[in-house]
C-alpha positions as CSV (number, residue, x, y, z in Angstrom):
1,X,195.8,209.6,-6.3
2,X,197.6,207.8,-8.9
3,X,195.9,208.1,-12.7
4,X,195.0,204.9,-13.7
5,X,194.3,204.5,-17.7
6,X,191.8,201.6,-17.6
7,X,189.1,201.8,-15.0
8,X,189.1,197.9,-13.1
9,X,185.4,196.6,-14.8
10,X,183.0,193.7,-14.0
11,X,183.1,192.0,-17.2
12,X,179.7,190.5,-16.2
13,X,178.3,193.8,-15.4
14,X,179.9,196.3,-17.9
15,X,180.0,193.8,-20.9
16,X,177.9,191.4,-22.9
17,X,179.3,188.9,-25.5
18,X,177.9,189.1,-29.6
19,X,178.5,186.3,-30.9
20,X,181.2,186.0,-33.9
21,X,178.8,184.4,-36.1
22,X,176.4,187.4,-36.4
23,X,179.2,188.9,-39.0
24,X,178.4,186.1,-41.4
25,X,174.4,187.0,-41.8
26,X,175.1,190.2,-44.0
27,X,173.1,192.1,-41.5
28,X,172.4,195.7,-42.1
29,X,174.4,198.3,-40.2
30,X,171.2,199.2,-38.2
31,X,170.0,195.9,-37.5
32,X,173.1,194.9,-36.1
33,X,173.1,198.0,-33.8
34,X,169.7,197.5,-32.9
35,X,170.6,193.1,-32.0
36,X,173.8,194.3,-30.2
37,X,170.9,196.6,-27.7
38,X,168.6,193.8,-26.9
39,X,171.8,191.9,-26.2
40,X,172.7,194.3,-23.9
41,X,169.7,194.3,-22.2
42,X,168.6,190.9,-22.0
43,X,167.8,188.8,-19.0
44,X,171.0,186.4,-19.1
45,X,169.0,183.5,-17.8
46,X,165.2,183.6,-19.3
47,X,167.4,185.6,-22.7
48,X,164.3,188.2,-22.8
49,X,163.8,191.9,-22.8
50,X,161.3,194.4,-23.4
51,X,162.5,197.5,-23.7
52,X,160.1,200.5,-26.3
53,X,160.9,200.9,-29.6
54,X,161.5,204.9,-28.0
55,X,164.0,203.4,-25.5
56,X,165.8,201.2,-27.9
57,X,165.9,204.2,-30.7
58,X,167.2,206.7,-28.3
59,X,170.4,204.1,-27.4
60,X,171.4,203.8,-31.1
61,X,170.0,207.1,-32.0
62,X,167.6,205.8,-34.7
63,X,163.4,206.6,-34.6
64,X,161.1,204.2,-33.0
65,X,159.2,203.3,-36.9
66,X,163.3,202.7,-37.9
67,X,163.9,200.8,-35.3
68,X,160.2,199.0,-35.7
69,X,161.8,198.1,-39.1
70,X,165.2,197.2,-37.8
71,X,163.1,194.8,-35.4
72,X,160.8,193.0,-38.3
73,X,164.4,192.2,-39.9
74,X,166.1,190.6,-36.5
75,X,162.8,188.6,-36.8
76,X,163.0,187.7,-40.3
77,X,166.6,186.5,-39.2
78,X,165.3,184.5,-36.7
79,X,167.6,186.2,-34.3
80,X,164.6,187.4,-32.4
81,X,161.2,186.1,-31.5
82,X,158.6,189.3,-30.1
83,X,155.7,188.9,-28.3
84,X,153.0,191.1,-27.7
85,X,152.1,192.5,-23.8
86,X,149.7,194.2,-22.2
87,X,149.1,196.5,-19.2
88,X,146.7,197.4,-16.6
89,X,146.8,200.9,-15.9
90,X,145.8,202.6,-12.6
91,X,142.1,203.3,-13.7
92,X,141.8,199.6,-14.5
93,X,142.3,200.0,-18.0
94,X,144.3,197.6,-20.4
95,X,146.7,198.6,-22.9
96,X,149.2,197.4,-24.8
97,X,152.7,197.3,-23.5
98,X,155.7,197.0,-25.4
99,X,156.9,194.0,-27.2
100,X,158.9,191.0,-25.2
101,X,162.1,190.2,-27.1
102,X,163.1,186.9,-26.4
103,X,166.7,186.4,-28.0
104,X,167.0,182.6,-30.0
105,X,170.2,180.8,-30.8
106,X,172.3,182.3,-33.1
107,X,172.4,178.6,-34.4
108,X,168.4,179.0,-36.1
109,X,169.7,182.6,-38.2
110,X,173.1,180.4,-39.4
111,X,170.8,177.4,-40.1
112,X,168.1,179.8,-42.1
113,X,171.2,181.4,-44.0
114,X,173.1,178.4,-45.1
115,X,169.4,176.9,-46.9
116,X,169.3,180.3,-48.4
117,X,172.8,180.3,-49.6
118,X,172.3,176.1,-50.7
119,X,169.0,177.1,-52.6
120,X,170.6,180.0,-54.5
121,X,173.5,178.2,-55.6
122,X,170.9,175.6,-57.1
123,X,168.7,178.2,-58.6
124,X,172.4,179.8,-60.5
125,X,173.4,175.8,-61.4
126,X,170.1,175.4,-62.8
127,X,170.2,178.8,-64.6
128,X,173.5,177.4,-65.9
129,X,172.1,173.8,-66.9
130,X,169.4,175.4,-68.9
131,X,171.7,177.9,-70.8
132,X,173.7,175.6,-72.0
133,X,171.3,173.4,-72.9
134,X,169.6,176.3,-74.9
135,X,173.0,177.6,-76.5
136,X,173.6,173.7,-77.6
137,X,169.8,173.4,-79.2
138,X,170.9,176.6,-80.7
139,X,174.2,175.7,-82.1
140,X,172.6,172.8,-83.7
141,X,169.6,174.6,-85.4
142,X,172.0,176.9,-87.2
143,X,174.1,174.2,-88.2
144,X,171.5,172.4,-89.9
């Protein structure tokens, strides 16, 4: 049998696009690794998942309260929406399940980011206005 270097792959099995605009949020290492997981896993038509917080630490090798964190960030981001579940057990009982990711459009994280970029750069031109405005009153209270 002849070697072959690069095994022939489904790309829409064996691979799942991030998009290029998830580099621009300044996420953190983790929460990137933890995004790039429920991407991996998602539905690719309802863009939901619910895998545990065990399942998804054990993938990137982080604890479930890490990844719990990790998680509260993606939703922060507004990468993410979560939604509680529940289920019945076989004595009848209810309990709750774990969370249902539902993925958003990378579009609501790069809206969120830009107002947040556009509000600190008034914040640091209004920092500025007032300086100078102080370092003029000042100039002209020791000159008189």
């Amino acid at each position: 049998m002849k070697y072959k270097p690069w095994p022939k792959r489904d790309p829409v099995k064996n691979y799942f696009q991030l998009p290029n605009e998830i580099f621009l949020l300044g996420l953190s290492p983790g929460a990137l690794a933890v995004y790039s997981y429920l991407l991996c896993c998602e539905n690719r038509e309802t863009y939901q998942c619910w895998p545990s917080y065990k399942t998804i630490g054990n993938a990137v090798k982080m604890s479930a309260n890490t990844v719990r964190k990790y998680v509260c960030e993606l939703e922060e981001r507004q990468l993410i929406s979560t939604e509680n579940t529940t289920v019945t057990t076989r004595d009848g009982l209810k309990r709750n399940g774990n969370l249902l990711y539902t993925i958003l459009p990378i579009q609501l994280a790069l809206d969120q980011f830009y107002e947040q970029q556009l509000a600190q750069v008034d914040v640091a031109a209004e920092r500025q206005r007032v300086a100078k405005a102080l370092a003029l009153r000042s100039d002209s209270a020791h000159s008189a």
